[in-house]
VOBA-1610 file (N, C-alpha, C; in pm, whole numbers, padded with zeros to 5 digits, always signed):
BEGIN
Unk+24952+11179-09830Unk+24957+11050-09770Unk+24840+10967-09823Unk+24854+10848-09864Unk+24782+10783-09933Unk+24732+10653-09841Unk+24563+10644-09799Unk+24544+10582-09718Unk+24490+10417-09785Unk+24567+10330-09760Unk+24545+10196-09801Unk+24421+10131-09766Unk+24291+10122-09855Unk+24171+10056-09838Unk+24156+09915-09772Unk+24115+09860-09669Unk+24124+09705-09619Unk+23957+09704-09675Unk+24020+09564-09729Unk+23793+09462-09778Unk+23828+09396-09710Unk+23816+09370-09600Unk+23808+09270-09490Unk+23921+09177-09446Unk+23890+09092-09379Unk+24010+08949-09262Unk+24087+08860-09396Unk+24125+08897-09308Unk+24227+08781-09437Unk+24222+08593-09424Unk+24226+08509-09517Unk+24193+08385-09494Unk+24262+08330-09348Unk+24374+08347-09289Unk+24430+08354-09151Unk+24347+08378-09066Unk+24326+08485-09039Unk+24183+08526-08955Unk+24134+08459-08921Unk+24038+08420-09023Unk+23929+08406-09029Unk+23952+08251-08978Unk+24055+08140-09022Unk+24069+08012-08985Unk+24083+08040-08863Unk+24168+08124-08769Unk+24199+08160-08612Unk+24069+08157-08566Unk+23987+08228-08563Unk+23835+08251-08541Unk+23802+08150-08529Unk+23764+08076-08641Unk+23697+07923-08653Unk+23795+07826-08563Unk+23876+07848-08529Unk+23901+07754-08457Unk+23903+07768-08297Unk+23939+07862-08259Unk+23918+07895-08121Unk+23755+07857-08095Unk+23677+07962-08201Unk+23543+07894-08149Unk+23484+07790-08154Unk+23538+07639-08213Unk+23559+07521-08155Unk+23622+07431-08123Unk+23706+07509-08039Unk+23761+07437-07893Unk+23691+07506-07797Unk+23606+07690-07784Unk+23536+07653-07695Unk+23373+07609-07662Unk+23354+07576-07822Unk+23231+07545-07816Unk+23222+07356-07798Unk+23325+07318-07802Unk+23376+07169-07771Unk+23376+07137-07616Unk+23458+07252-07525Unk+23454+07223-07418Unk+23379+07276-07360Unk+23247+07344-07420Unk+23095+07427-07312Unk+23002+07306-07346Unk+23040+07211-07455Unk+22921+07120-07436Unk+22964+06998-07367Unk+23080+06982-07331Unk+23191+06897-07240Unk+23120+06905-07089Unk+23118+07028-07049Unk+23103+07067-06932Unk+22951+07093-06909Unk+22858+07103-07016Unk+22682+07068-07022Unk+22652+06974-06978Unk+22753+06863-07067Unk+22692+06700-07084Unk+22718+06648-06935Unk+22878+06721-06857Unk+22850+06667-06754Unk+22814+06688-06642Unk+22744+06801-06639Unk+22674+06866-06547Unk+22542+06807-06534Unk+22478+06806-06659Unk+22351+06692-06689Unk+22338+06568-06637Unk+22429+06494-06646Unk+22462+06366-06600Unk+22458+06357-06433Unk+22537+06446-06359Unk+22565+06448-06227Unk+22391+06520-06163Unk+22332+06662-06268Unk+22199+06656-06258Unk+22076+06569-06216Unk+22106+06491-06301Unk+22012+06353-06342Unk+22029+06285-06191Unk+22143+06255-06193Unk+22163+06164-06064Unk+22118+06216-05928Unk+22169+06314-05952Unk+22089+06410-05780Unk+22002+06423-05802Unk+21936+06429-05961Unk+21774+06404-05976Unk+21692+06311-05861Unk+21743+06172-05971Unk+21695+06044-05937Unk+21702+06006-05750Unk+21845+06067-05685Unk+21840+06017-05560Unk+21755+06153-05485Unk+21727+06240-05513Unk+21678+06309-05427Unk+21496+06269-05444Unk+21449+06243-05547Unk+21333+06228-05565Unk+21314+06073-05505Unk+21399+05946-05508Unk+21357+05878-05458Unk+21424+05845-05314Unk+21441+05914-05261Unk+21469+05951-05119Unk+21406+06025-05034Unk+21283+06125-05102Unk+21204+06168-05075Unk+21037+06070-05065Unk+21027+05984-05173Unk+20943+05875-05171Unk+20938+05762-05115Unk+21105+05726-05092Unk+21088+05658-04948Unk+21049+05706-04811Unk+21131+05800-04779Unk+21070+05893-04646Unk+20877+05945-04638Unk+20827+05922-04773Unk+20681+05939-04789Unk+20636+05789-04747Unk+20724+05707-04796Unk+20647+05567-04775Unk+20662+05566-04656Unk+20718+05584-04572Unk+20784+05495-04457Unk+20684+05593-04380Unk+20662+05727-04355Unk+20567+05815-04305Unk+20427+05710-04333Unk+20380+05699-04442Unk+20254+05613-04465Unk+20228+05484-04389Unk+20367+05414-04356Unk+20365+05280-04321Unk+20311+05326-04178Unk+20401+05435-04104Unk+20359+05512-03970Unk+20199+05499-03945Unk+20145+05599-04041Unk+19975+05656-04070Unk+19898+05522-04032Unk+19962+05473-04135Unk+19831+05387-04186Unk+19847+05244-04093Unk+19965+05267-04005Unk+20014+05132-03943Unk+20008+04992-04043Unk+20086+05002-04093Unk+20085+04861-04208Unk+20190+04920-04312Unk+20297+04768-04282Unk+20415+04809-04308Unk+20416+04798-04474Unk+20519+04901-04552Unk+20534+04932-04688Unk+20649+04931-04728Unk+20653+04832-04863Unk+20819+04836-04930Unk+20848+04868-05040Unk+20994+04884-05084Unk+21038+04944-05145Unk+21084+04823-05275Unk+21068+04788-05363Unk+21058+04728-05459Unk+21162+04769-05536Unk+21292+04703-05603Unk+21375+04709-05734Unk+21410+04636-05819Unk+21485+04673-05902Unk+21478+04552-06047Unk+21647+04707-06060Unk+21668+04622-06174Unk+21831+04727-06219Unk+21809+04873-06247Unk+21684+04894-06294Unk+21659+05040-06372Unk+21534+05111-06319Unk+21483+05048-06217Unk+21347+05069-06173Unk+21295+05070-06038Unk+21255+05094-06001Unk+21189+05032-05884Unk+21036+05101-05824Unk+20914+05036-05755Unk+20837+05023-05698Unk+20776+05011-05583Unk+20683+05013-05536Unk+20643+05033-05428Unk+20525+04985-05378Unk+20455+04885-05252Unk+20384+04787-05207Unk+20348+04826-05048Unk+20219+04768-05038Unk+20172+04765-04873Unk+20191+04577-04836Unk+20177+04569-04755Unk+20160+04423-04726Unk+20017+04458-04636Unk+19907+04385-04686Unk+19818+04360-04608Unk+19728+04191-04720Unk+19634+04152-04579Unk+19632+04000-04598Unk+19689+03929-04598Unk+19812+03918-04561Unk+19920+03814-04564Unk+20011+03823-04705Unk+19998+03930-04775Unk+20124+03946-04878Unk+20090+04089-04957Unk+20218+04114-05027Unk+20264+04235-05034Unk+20130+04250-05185Unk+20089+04369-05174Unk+20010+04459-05274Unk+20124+04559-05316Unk+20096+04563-05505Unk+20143+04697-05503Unk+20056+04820-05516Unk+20161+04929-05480Unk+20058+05070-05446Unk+20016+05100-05605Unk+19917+05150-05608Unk+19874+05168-05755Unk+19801+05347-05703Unk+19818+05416-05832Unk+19762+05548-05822Unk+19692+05556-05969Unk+19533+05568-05977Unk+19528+05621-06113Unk+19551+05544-06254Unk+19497+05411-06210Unk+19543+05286-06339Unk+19701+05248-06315Unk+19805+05323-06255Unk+19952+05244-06300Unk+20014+05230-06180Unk+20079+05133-06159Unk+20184+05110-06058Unk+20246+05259-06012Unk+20239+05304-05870Unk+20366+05344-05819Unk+20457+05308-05835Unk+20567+05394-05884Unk+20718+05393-05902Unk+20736+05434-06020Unk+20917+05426-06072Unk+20987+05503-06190Unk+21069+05447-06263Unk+21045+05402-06338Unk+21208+05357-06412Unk+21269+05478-06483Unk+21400+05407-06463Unk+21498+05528-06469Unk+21565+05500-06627Unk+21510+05584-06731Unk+21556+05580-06848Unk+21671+05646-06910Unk+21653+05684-06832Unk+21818+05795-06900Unk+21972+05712-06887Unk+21967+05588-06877Unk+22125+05500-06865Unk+22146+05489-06718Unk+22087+05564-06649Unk+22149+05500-06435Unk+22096+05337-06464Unk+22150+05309-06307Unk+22160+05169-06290Unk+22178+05224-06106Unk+22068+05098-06075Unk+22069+05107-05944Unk+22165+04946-05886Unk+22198+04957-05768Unk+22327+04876-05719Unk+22268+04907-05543Unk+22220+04792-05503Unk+22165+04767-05332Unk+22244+04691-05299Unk+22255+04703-05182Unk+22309+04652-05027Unk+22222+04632-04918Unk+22238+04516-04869Unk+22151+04546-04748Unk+22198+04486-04622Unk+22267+04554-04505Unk+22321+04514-04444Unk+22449+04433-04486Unk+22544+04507-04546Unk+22640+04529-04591Unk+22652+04439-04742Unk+22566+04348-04744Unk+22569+04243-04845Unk+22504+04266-04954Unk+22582+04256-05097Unk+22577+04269-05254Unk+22419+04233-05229Unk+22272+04271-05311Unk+22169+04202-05305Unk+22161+04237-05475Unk+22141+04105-05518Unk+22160+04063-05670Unk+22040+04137-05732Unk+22017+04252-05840Unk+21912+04316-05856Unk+21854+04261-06019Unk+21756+04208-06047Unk+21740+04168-06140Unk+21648+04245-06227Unk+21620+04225-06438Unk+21558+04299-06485Unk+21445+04331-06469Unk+21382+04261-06387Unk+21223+04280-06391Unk+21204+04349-06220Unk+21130+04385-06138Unk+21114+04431-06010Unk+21041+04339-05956Unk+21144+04310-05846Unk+21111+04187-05724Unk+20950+04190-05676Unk+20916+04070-05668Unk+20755+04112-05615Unk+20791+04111-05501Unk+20871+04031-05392Unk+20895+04091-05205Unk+20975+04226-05239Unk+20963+04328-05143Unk+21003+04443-05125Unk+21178+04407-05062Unk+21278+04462-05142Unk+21419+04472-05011Unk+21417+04533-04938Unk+21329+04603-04940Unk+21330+04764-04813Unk+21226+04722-04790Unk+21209+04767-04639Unk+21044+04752-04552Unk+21056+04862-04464Unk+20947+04909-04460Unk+20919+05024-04353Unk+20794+04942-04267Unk+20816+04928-04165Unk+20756+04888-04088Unk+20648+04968-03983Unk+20576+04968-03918Unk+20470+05082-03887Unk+20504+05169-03788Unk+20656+05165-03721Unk+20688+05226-03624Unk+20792+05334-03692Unk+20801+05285-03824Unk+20892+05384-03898Unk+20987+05361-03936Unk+21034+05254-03867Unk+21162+05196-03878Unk+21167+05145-04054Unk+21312+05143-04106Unk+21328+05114-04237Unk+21441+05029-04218Unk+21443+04940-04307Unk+21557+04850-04352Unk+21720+04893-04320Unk+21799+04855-04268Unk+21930+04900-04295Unk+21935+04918-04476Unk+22019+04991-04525Unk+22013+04987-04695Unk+22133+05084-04744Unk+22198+04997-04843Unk+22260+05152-04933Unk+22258+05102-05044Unk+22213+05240-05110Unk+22178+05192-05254Unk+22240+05319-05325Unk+22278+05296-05468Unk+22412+05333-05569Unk+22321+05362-05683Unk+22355+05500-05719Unk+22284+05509-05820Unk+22352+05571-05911Unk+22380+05495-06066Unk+22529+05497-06150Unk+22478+05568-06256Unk+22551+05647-06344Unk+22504+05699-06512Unk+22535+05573-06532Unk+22532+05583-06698Unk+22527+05483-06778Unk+22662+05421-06783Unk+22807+05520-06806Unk+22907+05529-06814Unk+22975+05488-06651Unk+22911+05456-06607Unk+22976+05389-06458Unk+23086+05499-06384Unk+23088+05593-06423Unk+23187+05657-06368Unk+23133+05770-06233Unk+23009+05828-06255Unk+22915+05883-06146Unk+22822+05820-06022Unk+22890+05882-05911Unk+22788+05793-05846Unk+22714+05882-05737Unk+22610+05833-05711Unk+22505+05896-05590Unk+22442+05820-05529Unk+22515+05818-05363Unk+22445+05708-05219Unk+22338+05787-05204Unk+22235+05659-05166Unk+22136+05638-05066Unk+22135+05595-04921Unk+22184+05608-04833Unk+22216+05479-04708Unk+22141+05534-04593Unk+22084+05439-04533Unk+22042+05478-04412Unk+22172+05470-04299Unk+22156+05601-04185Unk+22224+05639-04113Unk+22177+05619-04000Unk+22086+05549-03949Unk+22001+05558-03880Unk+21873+05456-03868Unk+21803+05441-03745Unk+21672+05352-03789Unk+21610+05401-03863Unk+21566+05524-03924Unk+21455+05614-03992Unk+21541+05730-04068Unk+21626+05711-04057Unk+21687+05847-04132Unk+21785+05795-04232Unk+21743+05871-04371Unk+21821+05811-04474Unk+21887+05958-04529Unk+22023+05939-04590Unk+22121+06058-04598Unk+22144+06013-04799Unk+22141+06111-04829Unk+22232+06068-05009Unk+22312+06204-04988Unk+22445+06133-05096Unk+22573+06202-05089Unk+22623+06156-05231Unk+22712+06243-05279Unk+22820+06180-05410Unk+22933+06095-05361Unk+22952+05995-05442Unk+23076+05944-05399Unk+23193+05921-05504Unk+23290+05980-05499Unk+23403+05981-05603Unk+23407+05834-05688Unk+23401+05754-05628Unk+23387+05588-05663Unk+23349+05512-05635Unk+23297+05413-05705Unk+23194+05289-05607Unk+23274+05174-05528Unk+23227+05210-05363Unk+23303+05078-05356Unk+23286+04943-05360Unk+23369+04876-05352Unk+23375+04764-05389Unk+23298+04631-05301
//
């Protein structure tokens, strides 16, 4: 019996191979990119949902009410004392973050569109006032691609909740 030598895959193969492994190396970076994205966003609202609840604690402390400052990609943060708003500064630079990665922030305040412009408002839209109390507010925080979204809203006089929302409404 004469045993037939194989030198390796045959050009078939070898194209099968290459191709399966990108379609699934197509759809593992499909499912990276958008995991990243939805990341980012629960980033952005959990960290600044946490810095409001710091401010608004401070406004408590220090009795002297503190706001929350935005612009489309950014936003900041201020005391009001002397008769107008200071911003908080730490260490040479403004408190606060702009958000570089493509989000876009989108406020409400008391149910009404509040027009957010490129630069950050010098009055605060949000105020925490010294009893704790905070602004009614919901604020939208979008990828670049408009299709992701993550609330901010207060639920409450002092208690603010973030959640995903399938779509922005209108």
């Amino acid at each position: 019996m004469k045993i037939r030598n194989s030198h390796g895959f045959t050009l078939i193969e070898i194209l099968v191979v290459v191709v399966i492994v990108s379609i699934l190396t197509v759809l593992g970076v499909g499912m990276i990119s958008s995991g990243s994205v939805e990341r980012n966003l629960q980033q952005h609202g959990k960290i600044l949902k946490a810095s409001i609840e710091y401010i608004c604690d401070q406004a408590t402390l220090q009795n002297i009410p503190h706001g929350i400052k935005f612009s489309q990609v950014s936003y900041g943060f201020a005391q009001y004392a002397n008769q107008e708003w200071i911003d908080l500064i730490s260490q040479q630079s403004i408190i606060g973050r702009e958000l570089t990665d493509g989000s876009v922030l989108t406020l409400k305040l008391d149910g009404q569109d509040v027009v957010l412009k490129e630069e950050i408002n010098e009055i605060p839209q949000i105020v925490c006032d010294s009893s704790g109390q905070v602004t009614p507010f919901e604020l939208i925080i979008s990828d670049a691609t408009n299709q992701h979204f993550y609330q901010l809203k207060t639920t409450d006089f002092w208690e603010i909740q973030g959640q995903w929302l399938d779509e922005k409404d209108s």
